[in-house]
C-alpha positions in Angstrom: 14.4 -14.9 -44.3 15.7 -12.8 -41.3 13.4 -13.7 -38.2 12.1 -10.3 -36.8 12.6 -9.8 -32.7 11.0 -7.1 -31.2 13.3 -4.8 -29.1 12.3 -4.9 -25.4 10.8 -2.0 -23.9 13.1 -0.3 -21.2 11.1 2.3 -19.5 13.2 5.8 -17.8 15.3 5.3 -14.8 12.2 5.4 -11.9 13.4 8.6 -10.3 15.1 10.3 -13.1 12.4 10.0 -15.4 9.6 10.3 -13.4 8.6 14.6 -13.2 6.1 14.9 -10.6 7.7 12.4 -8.3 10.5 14.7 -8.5 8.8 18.3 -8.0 6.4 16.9 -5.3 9.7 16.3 -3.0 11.7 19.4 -4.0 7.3 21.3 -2.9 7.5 18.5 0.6 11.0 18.9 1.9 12.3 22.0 0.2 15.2 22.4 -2.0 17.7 21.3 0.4 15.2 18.3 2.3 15.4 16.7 -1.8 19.2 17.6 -2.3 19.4 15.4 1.2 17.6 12.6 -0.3 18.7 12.2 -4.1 21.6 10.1 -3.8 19.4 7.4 -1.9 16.7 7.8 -4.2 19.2 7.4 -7.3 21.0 4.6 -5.5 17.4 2.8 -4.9 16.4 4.0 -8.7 19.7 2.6 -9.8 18.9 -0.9 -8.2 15.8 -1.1 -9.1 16.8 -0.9 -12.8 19.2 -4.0 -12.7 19.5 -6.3 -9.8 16.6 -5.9 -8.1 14.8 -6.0 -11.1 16.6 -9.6 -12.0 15.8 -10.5 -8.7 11.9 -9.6 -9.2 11.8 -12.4 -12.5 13.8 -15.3 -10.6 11.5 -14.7 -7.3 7.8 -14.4 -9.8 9.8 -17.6 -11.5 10.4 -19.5 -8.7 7.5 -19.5 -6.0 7.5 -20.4 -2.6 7.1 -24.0 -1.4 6.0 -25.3 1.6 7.8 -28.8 3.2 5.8 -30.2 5.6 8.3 -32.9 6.7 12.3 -33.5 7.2 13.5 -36.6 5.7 12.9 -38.4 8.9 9.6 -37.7 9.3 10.0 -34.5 11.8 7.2 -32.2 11.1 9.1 -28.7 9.8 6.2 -26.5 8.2 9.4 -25.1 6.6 8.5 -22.3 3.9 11.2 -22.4 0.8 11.6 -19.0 -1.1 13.8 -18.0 -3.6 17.2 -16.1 -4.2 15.2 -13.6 -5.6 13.0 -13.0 -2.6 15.8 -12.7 -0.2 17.4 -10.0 -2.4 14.6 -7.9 -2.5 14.5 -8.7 1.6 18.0 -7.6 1.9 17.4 -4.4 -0.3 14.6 -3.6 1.9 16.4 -3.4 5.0 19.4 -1.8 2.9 17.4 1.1 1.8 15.6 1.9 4.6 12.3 1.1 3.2 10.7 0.4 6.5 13.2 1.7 9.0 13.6 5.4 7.0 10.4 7.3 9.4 11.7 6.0 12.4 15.3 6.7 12.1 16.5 9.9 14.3 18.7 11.2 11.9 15.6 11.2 8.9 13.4 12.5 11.5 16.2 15.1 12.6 16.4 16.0 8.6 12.9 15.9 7.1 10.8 16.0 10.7 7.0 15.2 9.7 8.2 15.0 6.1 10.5 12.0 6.5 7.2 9.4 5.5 6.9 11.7 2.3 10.8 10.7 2.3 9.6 7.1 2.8 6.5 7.1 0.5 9.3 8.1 -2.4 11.2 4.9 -1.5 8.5 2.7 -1.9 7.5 4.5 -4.9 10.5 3.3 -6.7 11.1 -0.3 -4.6 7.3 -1.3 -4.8 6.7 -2.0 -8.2 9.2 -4.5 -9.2 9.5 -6.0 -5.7 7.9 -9.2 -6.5 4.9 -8.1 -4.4 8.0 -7.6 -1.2 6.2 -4.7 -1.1 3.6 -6.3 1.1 5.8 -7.9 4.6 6.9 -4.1 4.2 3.8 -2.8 4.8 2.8 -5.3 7.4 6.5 -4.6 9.0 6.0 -1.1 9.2 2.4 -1.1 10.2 3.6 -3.9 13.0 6.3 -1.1 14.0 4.0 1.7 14.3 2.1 -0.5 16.4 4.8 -1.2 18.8 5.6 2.3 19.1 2.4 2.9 20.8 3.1 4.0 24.4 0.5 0.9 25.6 2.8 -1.4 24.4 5.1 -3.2 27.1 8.4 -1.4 27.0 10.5 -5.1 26.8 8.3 -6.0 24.0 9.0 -3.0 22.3 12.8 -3.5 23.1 13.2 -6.6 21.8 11.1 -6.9 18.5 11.2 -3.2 17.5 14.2 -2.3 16.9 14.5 -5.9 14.6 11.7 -4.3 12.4 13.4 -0.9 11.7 17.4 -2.3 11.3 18.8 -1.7 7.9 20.9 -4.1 8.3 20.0 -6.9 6.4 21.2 -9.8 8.7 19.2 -8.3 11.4 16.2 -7.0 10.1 13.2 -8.2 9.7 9.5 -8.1 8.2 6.3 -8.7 10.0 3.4 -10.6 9.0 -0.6 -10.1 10.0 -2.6 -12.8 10.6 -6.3 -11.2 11.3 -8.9 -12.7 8.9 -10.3 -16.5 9.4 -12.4 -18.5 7.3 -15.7 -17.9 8.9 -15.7 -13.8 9.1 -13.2 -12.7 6.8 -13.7 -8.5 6.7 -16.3 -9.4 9.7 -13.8 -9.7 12.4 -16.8 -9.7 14.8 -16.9 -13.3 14.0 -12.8 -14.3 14.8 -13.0 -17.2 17.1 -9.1 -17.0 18.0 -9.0 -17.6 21.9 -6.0 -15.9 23.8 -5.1 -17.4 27.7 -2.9 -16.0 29.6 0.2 -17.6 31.2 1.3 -17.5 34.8 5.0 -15.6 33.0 2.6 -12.9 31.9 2.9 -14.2 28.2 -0.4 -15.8 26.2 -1.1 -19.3 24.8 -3.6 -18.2 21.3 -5.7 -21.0 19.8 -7.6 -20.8 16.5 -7.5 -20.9 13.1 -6.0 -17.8 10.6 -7.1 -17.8 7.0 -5.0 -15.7 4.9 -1.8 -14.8 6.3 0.5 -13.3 4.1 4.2 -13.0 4.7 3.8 -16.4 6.4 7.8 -16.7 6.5 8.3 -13.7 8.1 9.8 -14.2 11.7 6.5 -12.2 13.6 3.3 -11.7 12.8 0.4 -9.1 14.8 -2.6 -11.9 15.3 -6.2 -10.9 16.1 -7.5 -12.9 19.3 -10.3 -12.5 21.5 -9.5 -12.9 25.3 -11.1 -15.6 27.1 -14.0 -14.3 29.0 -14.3 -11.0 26.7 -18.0 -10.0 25.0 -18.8 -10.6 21.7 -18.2 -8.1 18.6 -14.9 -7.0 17.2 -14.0 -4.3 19.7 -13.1 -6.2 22.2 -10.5 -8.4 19.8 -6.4 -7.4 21.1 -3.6 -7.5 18.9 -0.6 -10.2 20.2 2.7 -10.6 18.7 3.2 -14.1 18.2 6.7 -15.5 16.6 7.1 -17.7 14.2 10.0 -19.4 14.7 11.6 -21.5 18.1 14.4 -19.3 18.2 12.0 -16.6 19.7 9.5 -18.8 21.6 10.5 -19.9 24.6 8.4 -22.5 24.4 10.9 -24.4 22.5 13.3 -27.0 24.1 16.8 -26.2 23.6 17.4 -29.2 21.1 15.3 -27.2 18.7 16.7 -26.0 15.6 16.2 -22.2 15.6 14.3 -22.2 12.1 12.0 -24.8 13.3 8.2 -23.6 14.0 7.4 -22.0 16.9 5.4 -24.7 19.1 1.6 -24.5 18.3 2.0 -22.3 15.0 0.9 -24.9 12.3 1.3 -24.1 8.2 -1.8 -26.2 6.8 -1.2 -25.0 3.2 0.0 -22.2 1.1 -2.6 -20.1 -0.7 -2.7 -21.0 -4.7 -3.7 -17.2 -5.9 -4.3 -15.3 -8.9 -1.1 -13.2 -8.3 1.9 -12.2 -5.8 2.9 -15.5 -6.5 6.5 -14.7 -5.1 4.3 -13.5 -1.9 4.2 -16.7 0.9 0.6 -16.7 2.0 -0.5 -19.4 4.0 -3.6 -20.9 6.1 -2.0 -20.9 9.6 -3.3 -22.9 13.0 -2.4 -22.3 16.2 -2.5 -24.3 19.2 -1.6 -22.8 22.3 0.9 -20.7 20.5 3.4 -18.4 22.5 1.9 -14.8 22.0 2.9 -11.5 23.4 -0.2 -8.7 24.3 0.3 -5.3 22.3 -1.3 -3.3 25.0 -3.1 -4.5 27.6 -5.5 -7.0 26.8 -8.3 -6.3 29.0 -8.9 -3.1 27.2 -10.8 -3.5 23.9 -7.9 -3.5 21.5 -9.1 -3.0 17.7 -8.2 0.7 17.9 -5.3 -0.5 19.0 -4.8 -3.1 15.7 -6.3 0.1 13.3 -3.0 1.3 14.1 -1.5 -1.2 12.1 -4.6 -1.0 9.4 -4.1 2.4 8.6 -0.4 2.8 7.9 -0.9 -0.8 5.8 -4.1 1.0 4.0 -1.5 4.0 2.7 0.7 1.5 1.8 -1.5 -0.4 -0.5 -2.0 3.0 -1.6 1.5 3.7 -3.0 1.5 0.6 -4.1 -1.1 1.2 -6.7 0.3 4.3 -7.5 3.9 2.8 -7.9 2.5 0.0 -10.1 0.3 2.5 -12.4 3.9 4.3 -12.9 5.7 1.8 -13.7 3.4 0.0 -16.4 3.0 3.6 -17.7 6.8 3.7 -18.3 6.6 0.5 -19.7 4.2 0.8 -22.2 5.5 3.9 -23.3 9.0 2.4 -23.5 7.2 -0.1 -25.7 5.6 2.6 -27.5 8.4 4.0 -28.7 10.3 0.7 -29.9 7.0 -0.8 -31.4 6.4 -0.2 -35.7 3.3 -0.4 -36.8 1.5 0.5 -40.0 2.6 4.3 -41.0 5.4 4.7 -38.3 6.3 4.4 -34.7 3.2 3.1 -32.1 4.2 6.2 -30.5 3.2 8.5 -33.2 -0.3 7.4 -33.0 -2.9 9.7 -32.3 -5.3 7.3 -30.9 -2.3 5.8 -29.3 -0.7 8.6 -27.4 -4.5 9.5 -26.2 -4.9 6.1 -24.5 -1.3 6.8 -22.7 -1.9 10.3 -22.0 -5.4 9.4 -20.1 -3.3 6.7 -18.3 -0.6 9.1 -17.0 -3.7 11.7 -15.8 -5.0 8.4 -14.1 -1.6 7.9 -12.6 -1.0 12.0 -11.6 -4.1 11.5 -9.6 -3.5 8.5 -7.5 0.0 9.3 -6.7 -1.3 12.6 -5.2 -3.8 10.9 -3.1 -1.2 8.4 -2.1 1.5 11.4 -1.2 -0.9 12.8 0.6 -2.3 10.2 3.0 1.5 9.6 3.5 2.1 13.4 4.7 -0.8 13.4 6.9 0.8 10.3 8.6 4.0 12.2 9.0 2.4 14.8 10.8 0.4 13.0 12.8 3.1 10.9 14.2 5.5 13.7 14.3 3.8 16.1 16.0 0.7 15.1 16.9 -1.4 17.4 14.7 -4.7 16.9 15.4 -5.7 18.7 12.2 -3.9 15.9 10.2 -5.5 13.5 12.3 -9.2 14.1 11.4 -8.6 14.5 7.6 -6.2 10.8 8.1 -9.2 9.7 8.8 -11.0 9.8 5.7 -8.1 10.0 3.4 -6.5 6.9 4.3 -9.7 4.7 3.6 -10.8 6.9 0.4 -7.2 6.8 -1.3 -7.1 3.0 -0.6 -10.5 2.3 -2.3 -9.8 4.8 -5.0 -6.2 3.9 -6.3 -7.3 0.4 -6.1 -9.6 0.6 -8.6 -7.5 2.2 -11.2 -5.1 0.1 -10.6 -6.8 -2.3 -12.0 -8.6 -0.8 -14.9 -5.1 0.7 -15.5 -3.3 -2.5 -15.6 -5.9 -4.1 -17.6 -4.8 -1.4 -20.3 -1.3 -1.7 -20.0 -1.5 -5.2 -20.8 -3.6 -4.4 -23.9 -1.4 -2.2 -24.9 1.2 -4.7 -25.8 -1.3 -6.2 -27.7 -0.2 -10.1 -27.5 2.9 -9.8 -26.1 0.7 -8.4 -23.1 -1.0 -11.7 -22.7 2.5 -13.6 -23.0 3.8 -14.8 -19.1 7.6 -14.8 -20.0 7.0 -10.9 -20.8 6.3 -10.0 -17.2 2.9 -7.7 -18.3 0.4 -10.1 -17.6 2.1 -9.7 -14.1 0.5 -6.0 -13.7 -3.0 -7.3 -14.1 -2.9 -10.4 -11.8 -0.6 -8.6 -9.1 -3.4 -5.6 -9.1 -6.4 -7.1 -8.9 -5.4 -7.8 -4.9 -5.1 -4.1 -4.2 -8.6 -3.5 -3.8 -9.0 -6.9 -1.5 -6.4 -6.2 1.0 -6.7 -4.2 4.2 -10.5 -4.1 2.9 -12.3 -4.3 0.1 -14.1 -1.3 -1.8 -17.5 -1.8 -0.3 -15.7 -2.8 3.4 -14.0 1.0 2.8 -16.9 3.0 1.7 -18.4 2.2 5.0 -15.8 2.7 6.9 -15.5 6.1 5.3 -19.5 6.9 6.3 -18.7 5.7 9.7 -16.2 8.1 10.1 -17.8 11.0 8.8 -21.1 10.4 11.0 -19.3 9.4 14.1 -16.0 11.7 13.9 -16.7 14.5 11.5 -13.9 13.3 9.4 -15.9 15.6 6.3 -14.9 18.8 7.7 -11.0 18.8 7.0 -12.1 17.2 3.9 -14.3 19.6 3.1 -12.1 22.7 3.9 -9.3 21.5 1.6 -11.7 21.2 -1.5 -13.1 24.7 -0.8 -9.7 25.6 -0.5 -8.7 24.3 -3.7 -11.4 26.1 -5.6 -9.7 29.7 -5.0 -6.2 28.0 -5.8 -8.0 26.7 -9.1 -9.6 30.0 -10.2 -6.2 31.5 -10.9 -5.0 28.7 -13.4 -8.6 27.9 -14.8 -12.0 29.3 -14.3 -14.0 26.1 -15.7 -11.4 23.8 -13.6 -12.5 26.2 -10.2 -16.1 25.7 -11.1 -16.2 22.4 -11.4 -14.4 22.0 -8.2 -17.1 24.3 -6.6 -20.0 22.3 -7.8 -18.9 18.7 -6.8 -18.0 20.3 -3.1 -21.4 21.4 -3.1 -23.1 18.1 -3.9 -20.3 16.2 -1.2 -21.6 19.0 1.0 -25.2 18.0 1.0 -24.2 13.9 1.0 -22.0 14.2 3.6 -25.0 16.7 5.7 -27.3 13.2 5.2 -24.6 10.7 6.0 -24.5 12.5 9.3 -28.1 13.2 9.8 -28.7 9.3 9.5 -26.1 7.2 8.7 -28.2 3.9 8.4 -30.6 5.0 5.9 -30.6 2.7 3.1 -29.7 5.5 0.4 -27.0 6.5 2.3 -25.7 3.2 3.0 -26.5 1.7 -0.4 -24.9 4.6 -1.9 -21.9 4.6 0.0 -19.1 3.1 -2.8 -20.4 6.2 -5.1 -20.5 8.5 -2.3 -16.9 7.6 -1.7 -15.1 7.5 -5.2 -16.6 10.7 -5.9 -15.1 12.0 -2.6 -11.8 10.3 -3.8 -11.9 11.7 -7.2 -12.5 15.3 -5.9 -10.0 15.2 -3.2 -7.2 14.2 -6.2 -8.7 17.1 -8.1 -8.3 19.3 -5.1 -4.3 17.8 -4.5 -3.3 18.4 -7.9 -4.7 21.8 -8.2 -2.6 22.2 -4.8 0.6 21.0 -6.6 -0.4 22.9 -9.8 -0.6 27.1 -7.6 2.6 25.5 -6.3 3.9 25.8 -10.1 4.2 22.5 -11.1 3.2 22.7 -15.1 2.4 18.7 -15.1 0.4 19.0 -11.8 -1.7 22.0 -14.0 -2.1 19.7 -17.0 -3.1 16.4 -15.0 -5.7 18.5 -12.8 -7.7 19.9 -15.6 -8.0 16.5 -17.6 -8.7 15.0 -14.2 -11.8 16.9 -13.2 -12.9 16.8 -17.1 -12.6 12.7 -16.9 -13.8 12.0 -13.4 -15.6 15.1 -12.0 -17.2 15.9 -15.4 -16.9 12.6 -17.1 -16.1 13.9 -20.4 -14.0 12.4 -23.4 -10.3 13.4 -23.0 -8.7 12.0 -25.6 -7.8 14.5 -28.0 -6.3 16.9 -25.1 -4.3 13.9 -23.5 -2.4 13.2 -27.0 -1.7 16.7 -27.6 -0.3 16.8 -24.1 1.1 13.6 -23.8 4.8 14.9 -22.9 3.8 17.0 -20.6 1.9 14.4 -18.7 5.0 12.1 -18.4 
């Protein structure tokens, strides 16, 4: 008897195969700003298909360790990764993941538009990064910081142009070491102490929880300046290194990988997933640190800096990851027999990936968006992009988060055992999404955050506008779809009117995650109707079985089968 193997599932090429990627550059940059960019996009997509794809396994297969201790007894704090972790670090650099918005010749090329240039790198790099994804974030966020015109100009000098090199012997990735034990989200509560030094440097002493990237060469800390009032406003962001090659704290005898003096690794993290992802429980003592600004103005607008672009990040990474195990499990689809023919032919089958990919459409619009509003605000200024950042960065974090997850929990599903198999990779999707809505704040942490900038800022206006906006856009392509539209922008009207009215009434505030989501889910309505009166057919299709499933909350089964190619 012949022993059956299945045939693994290989999903499109990421940028080939992938439609609305490809139509929302050629809408963003023009015909000629995506003719600029599609031979680094295939060379990325290309990549990502074979070795970085390799490398993603060996680093998930091989996770980091931490050595306390040389063999003689010399306390090293050394963190081991894998071959597969420095190839997705080199690739990285390579491809301009980071460096790409701040580089004068994409800016000189694609202007404002050069982070919708970067948000299509990460699209493709991000989900099959081993979680790499994240000192990315963290090293652009850490960059963006240091580009701020409070930040000491030799500080800037010597670490910025590190974080934006795409030359992989040179460049490098940042890590963020902000929440402790006692406070987590509540950074009111950080007990980090920063001193300064007679050389104009600062000595930081306390205790960081969850510090991810933990073996990147820098990291932004939170600290509180001695003598400083309470609360979290008053907190300043300070680069501190992580190694003795950057601290001159360190005698010359020191090996340049050792730890920088006073940064102690008590333990790596032992979490559900990003398991190639060092993340550590960090100590300082007296720890060289450099201010981000000057410390004796409150500094956690400053360190939002570094929030927001991480918060768009985690975005796209949601986005990316829904993608992906979209092309996956329709690769599998197509390969998988069951009874009466291909898995692929199934009715019931192709309805469950059809309401995926409309779950997909929707949270890579809100993630292309926040990313153009960030272009424009950093090229240019635009105040108008400002406001509606605002909002949209914490609302497409908190959305895409969550269908990450209930996506991934479906993708695995719909490999039926072989989901639920490690050596497959799909039980990956689920454990690797579930962080997404934790970091850079969870769900509930967000939905305040969004009520606190609507009541204090009047971040619902520009909001606002763009779904009324999108209702005459929508009434063109479909009547029902520009009703619908209409009604939910009156009801966020009216919720918005009492977040503002009183903010700390306990319906507003206990109603704030609902409040939100249905702000999200209205918002990707209002994008893809956007990209739909552009003429994009799939943007048409995703935005009516959007509103249907999330504005209307109606079954859309049957429609997403029919129109399952289309979709994808």
């Amino acid at each position: 008897m012949t022993r059956y193997v299945q045939p693994a599932p290989i999903p499109d090429d990421p940028y080939a195969g992938d439609p609305l990627l490809r139509s929302w550059l050629e809408r963003h940059l023009g015909p000629a700003g995506h003719a600029a960019v599609k031979g680094r996009l295939a060379d990325l997509a290309a990549d990502v298909a074979g070795p970085l794809r390799a490398a993603h396994a060996d680093a998930e297969a091989h996770p980091p360790t931490l050595v306390r201790y040389d063999p003689w007894g010399a306390r090293v704090d050394r963190i081991d990764t894998s071959a597969g972790w420095q190839i997705q670090r080199a690739a990285a650099a390579r491809h301009a993941v980071v460096a790409l918005p701040y580089l004068e010749s994409a800016r000189a090329t694609w202007g404002a538009a050069a982070r919708v240039v970067q948000h299509a790198l990460l699209h493709l790099f991000g989900p099959e990064s081993a979680t790499f994804s994240c000192p990315v974030a963290m090293a652009d966020g850490a960059a963006t910081l240091l580009s701020h015109p409070d930040v000491d100009g030799s500080v800037r000098d010597a670490w910025l142009p590190r974080l934006i090199s795409t030359d992989p012997d040179i460049a490098i990735v940042s890590g963020q070491w902000m929440t402790e034990s006692q406070g987590g989200s509540d950074l009111s509560r950080a007990s980090t102490i920063g001193r300064p030094a007679a050389d104009g440097s600062w000595r930081l002493t306390g205790e960081k929880w969850f510090c991810s990237a933990a073996d990147a060469p820098m990291a932004v800390a939170l600290a509180r300046p001695d003598g400083a009032g309470r609360g979290s406003r008053m907190l300043a962001p300070f680069l501190v290194p992580r190694y003795a090659a950057d601290s001159p704290l360190a005698g010359a005898t020191v090996a340049p990988d050792a730890p920088a003096p006073g940064v102690i690794v008590h333990r790596l993290k032992d979490k559900l997933g990003t398991w190639a992802l060092p993340t550590a429980e960090i100590g300082l003592r007296d720890a060289y640190a450099l201010p981000l600004g000057d410390p004796a103005v409150p500094g956690l607008v400053r360190a939002m800096t570094l929030v927001r672009v991480a918060r768009v990040h985690n975005a796209s990474a949601a986005a990316a990851g829904m993608r992906r195990g979209l092309a996956y499990a329709r690769a599998y689809a197509e390969a998988r027999q069951v009874a009466g023919g291909r898995l692929a032919e199934s009715p019931l089958h192709r309805a469950t990936l059809g309401t995926l990919a409309v779950d997909a459409a929707g949270a890579f619009a809100l993630a292309g968006h926040a990313f153009a509003l960030l272009g424009r605000v950093e090229v240019g200024a635009d105040p108008e992009a400002a406001a509606e950042l605002r909002v949209v960065a914490p609302l497409a974090k908190l959305a895409t988060g969550r269908l990450a997850v209930s996506s991934a929990s479906e993708y695995v599903e719909a490999f039926g055992g072989a989901g639920y198999v490690e050596d497959t990779g799909v039980p990956r999707l689920l454990r690797d999404a579930q962080v997404l809505p934790i970091w850079e704040g969870t769900t509930n942490l967000l939905a305040l955050d969004v009520l606190r900038a609507v009541a204090r800022e009047d971040a619902g206006a520009p909001l606002l506008r763009r779904l009324a906006a999108a209702v005459d856009l929508a009434r063109p392509l479909s009547p029902a779809l520009a009703d619908t539209l209409a009604a939910v922008t009156g009801e966020l009207r009216e919720h918005l009117a009492e977040v503002t009215a009183d903010p700390a009434a306990v319906e507003v505030v206990a109603g704030a995650r609902g409040l939100a989501l249905r702000a999200a889910y209205a918002l990707a309505a209002a994008l893809l109707v956007e990209h739909a009166a552009w003429g994009d057919e799939q943007a048409e299709a995703a935005a009516r079985l959007w509103a249907r499933r999330w504005l209307r909350h109606e079954d859309i089964a049957a429609e997403a089968h029919r129109q399952l190619e289309l979709l994808c």
